[in-house]
N, C-alpha and C positions, 0 to 999 in steps of 0.2 A: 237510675240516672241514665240520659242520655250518652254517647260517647262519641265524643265530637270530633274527627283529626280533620283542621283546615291547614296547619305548616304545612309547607310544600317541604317536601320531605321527612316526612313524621312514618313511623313503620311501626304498624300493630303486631307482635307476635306473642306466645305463649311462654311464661317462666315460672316453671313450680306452678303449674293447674291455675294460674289468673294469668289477666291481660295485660302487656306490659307495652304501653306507648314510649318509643325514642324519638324525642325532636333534636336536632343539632342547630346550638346558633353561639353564635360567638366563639365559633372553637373547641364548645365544648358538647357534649352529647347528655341531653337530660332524660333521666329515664324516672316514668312513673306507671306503679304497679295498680289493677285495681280486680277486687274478687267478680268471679262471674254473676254470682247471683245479685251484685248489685246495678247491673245492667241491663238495661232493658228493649234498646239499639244502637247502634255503631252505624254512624254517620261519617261517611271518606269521600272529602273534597278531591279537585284535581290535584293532581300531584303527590297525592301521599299512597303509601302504601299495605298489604299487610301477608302475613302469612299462612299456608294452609295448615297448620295447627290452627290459629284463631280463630277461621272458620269454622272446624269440624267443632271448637269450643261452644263457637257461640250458636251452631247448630245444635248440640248436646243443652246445650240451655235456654232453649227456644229463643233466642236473640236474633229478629231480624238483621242484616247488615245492608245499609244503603248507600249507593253510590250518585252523588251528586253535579252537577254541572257546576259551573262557579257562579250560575246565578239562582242557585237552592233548588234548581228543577231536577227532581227526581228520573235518573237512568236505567238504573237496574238496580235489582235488588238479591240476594241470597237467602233462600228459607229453607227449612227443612222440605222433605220431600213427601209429609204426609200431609191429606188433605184437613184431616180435622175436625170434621162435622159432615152431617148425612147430604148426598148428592139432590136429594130431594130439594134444597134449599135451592140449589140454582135453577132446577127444574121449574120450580114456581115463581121467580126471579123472572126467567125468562115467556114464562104462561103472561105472567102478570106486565110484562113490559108487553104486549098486544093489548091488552082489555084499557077498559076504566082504570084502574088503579093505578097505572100509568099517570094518569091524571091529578090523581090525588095524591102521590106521592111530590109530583113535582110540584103543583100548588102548595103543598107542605113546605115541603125545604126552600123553592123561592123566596114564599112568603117568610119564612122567617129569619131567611137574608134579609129582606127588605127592610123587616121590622125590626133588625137587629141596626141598621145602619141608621132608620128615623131614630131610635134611641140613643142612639153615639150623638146623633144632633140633638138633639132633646137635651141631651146634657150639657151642651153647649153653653145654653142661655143662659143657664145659674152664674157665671162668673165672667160675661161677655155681654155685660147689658149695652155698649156700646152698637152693636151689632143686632139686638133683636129683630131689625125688623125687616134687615137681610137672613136673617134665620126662620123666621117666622114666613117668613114668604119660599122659601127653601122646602121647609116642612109640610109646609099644605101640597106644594105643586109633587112631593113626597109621597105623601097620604093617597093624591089621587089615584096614582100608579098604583098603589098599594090596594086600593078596594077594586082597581079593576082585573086583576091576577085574582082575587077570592073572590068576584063575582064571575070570573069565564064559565063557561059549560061546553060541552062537549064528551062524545062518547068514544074518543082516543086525543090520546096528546099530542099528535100529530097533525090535528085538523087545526089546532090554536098555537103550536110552536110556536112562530114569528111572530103570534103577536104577545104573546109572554116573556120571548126574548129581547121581542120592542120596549117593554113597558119596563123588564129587568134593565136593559140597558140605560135609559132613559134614566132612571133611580137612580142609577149607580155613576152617570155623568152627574147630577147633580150634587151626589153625595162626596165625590171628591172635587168640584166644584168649591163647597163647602168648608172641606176640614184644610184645603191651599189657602183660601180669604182667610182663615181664622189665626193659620201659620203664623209667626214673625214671618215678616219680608224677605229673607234669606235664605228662607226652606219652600218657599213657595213653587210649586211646580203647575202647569198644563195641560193635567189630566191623566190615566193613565198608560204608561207607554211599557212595554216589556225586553223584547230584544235588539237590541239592549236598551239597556233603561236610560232614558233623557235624564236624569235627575236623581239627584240622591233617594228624596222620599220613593220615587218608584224603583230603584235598586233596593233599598231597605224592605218596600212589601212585597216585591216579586221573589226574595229569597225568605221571608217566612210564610208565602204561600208556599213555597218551593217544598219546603221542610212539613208545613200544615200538610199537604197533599199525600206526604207520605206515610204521614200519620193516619189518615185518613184510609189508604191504601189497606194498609197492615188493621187496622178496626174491621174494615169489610172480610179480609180475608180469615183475622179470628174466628168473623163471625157466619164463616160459610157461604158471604156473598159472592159472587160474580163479579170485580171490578171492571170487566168489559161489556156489560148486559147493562145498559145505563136506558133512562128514560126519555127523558130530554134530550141529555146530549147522544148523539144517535151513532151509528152504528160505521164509521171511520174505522180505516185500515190501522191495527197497531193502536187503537183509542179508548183509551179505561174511561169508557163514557160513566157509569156508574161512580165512580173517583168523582169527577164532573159533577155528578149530579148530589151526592151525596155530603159535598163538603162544604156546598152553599152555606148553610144555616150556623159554620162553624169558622167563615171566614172572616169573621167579627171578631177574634179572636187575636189574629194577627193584625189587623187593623188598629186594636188599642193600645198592644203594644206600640207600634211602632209609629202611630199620630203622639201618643205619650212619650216617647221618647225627643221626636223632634221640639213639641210645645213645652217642653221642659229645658231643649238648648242641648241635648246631650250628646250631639250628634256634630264631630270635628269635620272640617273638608280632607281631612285625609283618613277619613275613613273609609272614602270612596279612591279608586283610581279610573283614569280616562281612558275609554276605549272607542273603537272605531265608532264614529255616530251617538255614545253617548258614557255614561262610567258604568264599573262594575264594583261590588262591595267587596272591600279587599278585606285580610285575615283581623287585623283592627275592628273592622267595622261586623263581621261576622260573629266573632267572640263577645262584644258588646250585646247584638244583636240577642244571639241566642242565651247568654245570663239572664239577659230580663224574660225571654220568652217561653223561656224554661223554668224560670219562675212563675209567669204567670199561669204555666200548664199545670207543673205536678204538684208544687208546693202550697197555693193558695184553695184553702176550696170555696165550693158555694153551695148553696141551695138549689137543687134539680130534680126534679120530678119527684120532693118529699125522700130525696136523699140527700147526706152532704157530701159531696166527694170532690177532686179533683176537675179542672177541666179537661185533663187528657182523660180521665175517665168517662165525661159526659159523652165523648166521641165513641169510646168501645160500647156506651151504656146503649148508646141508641142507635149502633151498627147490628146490637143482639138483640133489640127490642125490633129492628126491622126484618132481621130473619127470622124469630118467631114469626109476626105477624104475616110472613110469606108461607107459614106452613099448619095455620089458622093456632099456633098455641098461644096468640095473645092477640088482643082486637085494637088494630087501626086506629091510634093516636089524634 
């Protein structure tokens, strides 16, 4: 299980060798106990707190703990102090971010951003025949972007950047484009906007990218990567460019959650609260937020590369299938 403290004043600390969260409200102090090995991260919104027992706990049991911004953007993080796997992996991380592979890593992972969002629209039309032919014209100008990202060449990803970030951006206008027209009239938002979020819908997906990202983070680090050796996204002061580049193909993810959530109605105006220039998702809207997301990570599986597993798992599957292939013990996907 995840471990989530968003009350603003909730306090993690240790009783009798498990974790023991206190929230106070209404006068009263609630306290709930839970064993270490059933957790997996601890996640601390603003305002809440925890103690250094908990830490050293959830150190002692490999349990990342992440500290979040109040709109799910990952701050810092607490890990144990060993590294985990052979140096050589970043070594080749970093050989391989100068060459071709470079290239082919991130036509990889764009690409199946891209092609992960034509199928979010793709599904559309089964129950939206109203609208085919505003989808259908959505899709194709979709597709084309999409063949011209797996038809670039080039012998560093450097020489084609801008125009991969043109053709990605350009997709992903359309695509939320897209899932606003399809909205009820009430959820409809602009496009998307981050700090702070104009609109509810883009409060709701900048805080499960928030939370995705860190997942992401902690996959790479499992798996030996370099979270700052990124491809694409390049080489920025304090910038886990790899994070960036790695979580493309996964951020589809949070997208159906959270398009599912609104096209279902599930989603109240006081979920959100009003801040300077636009809302923020308050403890309401976050709790909501993360039951579904949390379901659709650990609980449900699927079918994936001829395994069935989890979707949080497909994220660590193919963070160790890329450090392999960075240290030739498995061949390029």
């Amino acid at each position: 299980m995840q471990l989530h403290l968003n009350s603003y004043g909730a306090y993690l600390h240790v009783r009798e060798d498990m974790f023991e969260v206190q929230v106070r409200a209404e006068g009263e102090t609630r306290k709930t106990q839970v064993a270490a090995h059933k957790v997996k991260s601890i996640w601390l919104s603003t305002g809440t707190a925890l103690s250094s027992d908990a830490v050293k706990l959830a150190v002692r049991n490999n349990i990342d703990i992440v500290f979040l911004e109040n709109n799910g953007t990952p701050i810092g993080r607490v890990w144990h102090a060993k590294l985990g796997s052979t140096t050589l992996i970043r070594k080749r991380q970093l050989e391989a971010s100068l060459g071709e592979a470079a290239l082919h890593y991130t036509k990889q992972w764009v690409g199946a951003k891209m092609d992960n969002q034509i199928a979010l629209v793709e599904s559309l039309r089964k129950h939206r025949p109203q609208h085919l032919g505003y989808l259908d014209f959505q899709l194709e100008s979709m597709a084309v972007l999409r063949r011209q990202v797996a038809e670039i060449r080039a012998r560093h990803v450097d020489d084609v950047a801008d125009s991969i970030r043109g053709w990605e951006g350009t997709c992903g206008r359309l695509y939320f484009e897209t899932l606003s027209f399809v909205l009820p009239q009430q959820y409809q938002f602009g496009g998307r906007s981050f700090r702070p979020a104009k609109d509810p819908f883009n409060a709701f997906l900048n805080y499960a990218y928030g939370v995705l990202y860190s997942r992401v983070e902690k996959a790479l680090m499992l798996a030996g990567a370099d979270p700052f050796v990124g491809f694409l996204h390049r080489d920025d002061y304090n910038y886990k460019s790899m994070v960036n580049d790695f979580i493309e193909p996964f951020r589809g993810y949070a997208d159906k959650v959270v398009f599912s959530l609104f096209s279902a109605k599930k989603i109240r105006q006081d979920h959100t609260d009003p801040v300077t220039g636009g809302v923020s998702l308050n403890k309401e809207g976050k709790a909501l937020l993360m039951e579904h997301f949390n379901q659709y990570l650990e609980e449900e599986k699927v079918r994936y590369k001829g395994r069935q597993q989890s979707r949080a798992a497909t994220i660590q599957f193919d963070a160790h299938q890329f450090a392999a292939e960075l240290i030739g013990k498995s061949s390029p996907q």
